[in-house]
Residue, then its C-alpha position, 0 to 999 in steps of 0.5 A: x369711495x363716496x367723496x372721491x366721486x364727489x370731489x371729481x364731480x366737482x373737480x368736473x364741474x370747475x373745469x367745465x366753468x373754467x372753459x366756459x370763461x376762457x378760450x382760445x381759438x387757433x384759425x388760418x387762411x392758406x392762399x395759392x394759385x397760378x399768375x400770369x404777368x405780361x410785362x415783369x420788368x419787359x418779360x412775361x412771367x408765369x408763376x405760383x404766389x402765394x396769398x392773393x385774395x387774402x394773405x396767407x396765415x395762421x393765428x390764436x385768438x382768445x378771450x377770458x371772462x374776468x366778469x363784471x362785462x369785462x374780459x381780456x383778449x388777445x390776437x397774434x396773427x402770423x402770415x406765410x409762403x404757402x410755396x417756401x413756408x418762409x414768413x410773411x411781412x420781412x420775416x417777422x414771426x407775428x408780422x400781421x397782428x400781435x396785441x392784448x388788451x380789455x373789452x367792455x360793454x363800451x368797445x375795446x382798448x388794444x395794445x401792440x402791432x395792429x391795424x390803423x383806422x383807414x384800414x379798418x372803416x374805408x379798407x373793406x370797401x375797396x374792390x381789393x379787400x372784396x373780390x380783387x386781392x392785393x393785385x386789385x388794390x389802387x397803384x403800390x396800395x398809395x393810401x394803405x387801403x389794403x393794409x399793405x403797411x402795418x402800425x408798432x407800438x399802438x394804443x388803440x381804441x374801437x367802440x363798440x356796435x350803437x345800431x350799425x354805428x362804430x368808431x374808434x382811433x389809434x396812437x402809435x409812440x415813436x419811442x425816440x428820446x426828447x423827441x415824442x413826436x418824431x415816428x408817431x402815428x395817429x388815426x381816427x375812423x367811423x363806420x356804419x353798416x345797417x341793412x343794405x348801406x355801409x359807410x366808412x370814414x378814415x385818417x392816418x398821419x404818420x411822422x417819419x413814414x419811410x421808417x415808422x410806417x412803410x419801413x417796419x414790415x422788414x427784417x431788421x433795422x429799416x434804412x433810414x437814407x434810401x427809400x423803403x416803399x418798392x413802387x415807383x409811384x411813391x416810392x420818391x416821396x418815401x423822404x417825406x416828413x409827415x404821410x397823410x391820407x383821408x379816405x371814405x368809402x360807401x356801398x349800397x346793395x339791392x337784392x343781389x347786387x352791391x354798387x360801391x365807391x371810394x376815394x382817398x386824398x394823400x399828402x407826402x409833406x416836406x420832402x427831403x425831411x428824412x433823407x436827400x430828395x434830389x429836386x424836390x426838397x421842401x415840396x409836397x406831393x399829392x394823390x387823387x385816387x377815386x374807385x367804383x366797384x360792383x359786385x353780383x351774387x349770381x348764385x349762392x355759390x357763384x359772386x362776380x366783381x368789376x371795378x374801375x380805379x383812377x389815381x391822378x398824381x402832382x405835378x412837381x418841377x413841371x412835369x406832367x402829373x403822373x396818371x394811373x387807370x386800372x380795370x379790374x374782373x374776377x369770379x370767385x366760387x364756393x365749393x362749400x363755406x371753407x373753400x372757394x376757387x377764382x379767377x382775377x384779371x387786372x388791367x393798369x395804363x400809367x401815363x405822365x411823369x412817376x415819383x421818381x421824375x421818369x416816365x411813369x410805368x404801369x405798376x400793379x400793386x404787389x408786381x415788379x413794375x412794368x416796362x412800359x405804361x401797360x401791364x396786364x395780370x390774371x390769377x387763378x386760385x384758390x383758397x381754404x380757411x381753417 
């Protein structure tokens, strides 16, 4: 009797060792609320959506101390419709996030479907990745500052924390025989938050981007001869041999107000590279976006944010360059720590001529475009994390 108890004893104490190494954490995000839509395609609509201020999702992360400093960890993230239960990004089953890889005391190397650098140092101070939602961020998400675009087959290296400072860069393989360049993508980022400032710097290259980059949240095999971007303020440049975008951001906060501000400048190079662009083979199209934002935490309980954005476009066979001004408003209201209601109001007026050589029309990133060169939303919703 004596050895049984003491075999479950240590039976025991190896188990509670073994979790203590080891675990894994199940956590989500469930997104939805009522839209109104002044100009969808000449009409209004009124709708429920899912995932505004943050996409929809559920996924496991976990970690196993392998000692030494080092442990192995893992994400696989899986985005939803809260309204058909249907699967985010094209239908892929860890259309987010999917990656393994080692951590140290040096930083972490990461292997899978993962964020690129822009999105990680300069994405977070966009008003859009705060307050805004996905409807807030710059016109079609143009520089991916609100990860509307992920990376395949990435390799990916982030440092770990030197007194508010990090770093890190990742390379995608374009896996194409003979061809190592062709699909590739590449990024490098920096960070620094420490007390009341926080800066981001970030660059991304992409080769091939209407299949590499802008064609690989779909279902299936992305088309290669049309374009795979929805919006029309870059959706004909989608041809484009190499997509480049450089951006910075920063942010200062005193007391309870943050002021914050950022810019990218992104290059479509060599059009008509991937497929025909009928008038503009050969030239390079180019985005000015700059943003300021501010936010105030009236009370613990209660933020409100405002900010303005203005995208200049270029001006190719010339046509005036395409313009896009947009205002943004919400509140958002905490009913405890999992749980907050808001209100977002995004304004945009479009001016000169789009991507597509036609009159540029207002088009609020995530909307169908609209008829006109105004277009005005509202979101009401709320939003549980578990």
């Amino acid at each position: 009797m004596k050895k049984s108890l003491l075999a479950l004893a240590a039976l025991g104490a190896f188990a509670g060792v073994a979790h203590a190494q080891s675990s894994v954490t199940l956590y989500g995000i469930i997104d939805e609320g009522f839209n109104i839509n002044t100009n969808s395609g000449g009409k209004h609509l009124y709708n429920l959506s899912s995932g505004v201020l943050q996409g929809s999702r559920w996924g496991m992360r976990g970690t196993e101390d392998l000692g030494g400093g080092l442990k192995a960890i893992f994400v696989l993230e899986s985005g939803f419709d809260v309204n058909n239960g249907k699967s985010g990004q094209g239908g892929l089953l860890f259309g987010r996030q999917a990656y393994v890889g080692l951590g140290s005391q040096f930083g972490t190397v990461t292997m899978g479907r993962q964020y690129d650098s822009v999105v990680d140092y300069v994405g977070p101070l966009e008003a859009g990745d705060q307050w805004g939602g996905y409807i807030a961020a710059h016109p079609g998400d143009l520089d991916n500052f609100n990860n509307a675009y992920r990376t395949n087959n990435a390799v990916k290296f982030t440092s770990a924390n030197y007194a508010g400072l990090t770093f890190g860069g990742m390379y995608s393989l374009g896996g194409v025989a003979g061809d190592y360049s062709r699909n590739q993508i590449w990024s490098l980022g920096a960070g620094y938050n420490n007390g009341p400032l926080v800066l981001g710097v970030g660059y991304l290259n992409v080769r091939n981007p209407n299949v590499s980059f802008f064609g690989n949240s779909t279902s299936g095999t992305p088309n290669p001869a049309a374009s795979n971007v929805a919006s029309p303020v870059y959706s004909g440049y989608g041809s484009a041999h190499t997509y480049q975008v450089i951006g910075a951001g920063g942010a200062y906060t005193f007391g309870a107000a943050t002021v914050g501000a950022t810019y990218s400048y992104t290059r479509f190079y060599d059009l008509g590279s991937s497929f025909a662009a009928p008038g503009l083979t050969g030239q390079t199209a180019l985005f000015n976006n700059a943003e300021i934002n501010f936010k105030y935490q009236l009370t613990p309980a209660l933020l409100v944010g405002a900010a303005y954005d203005y995208t200049h476009g270029s001006s190719l066979n010339g046509h005036d360059a395409a313009k896009y001004h947009q205002g943004s408003a919400g509140v958002d209201y905490f009913l405890s720590k999992r749980t907050d209601v808001y209100l977002i109001g995004v304004y945009q007026h479009a001016s000169g001529t789009d991507s597509t050589g036609k009159t540029a029309v207002a088009a609020i990133n995530g909307l169908t475009q609209s008829s006109n060169e105004n277009q005005f939303t509202a979101r009401i919703g709320i939003r549980h994390k578990f």
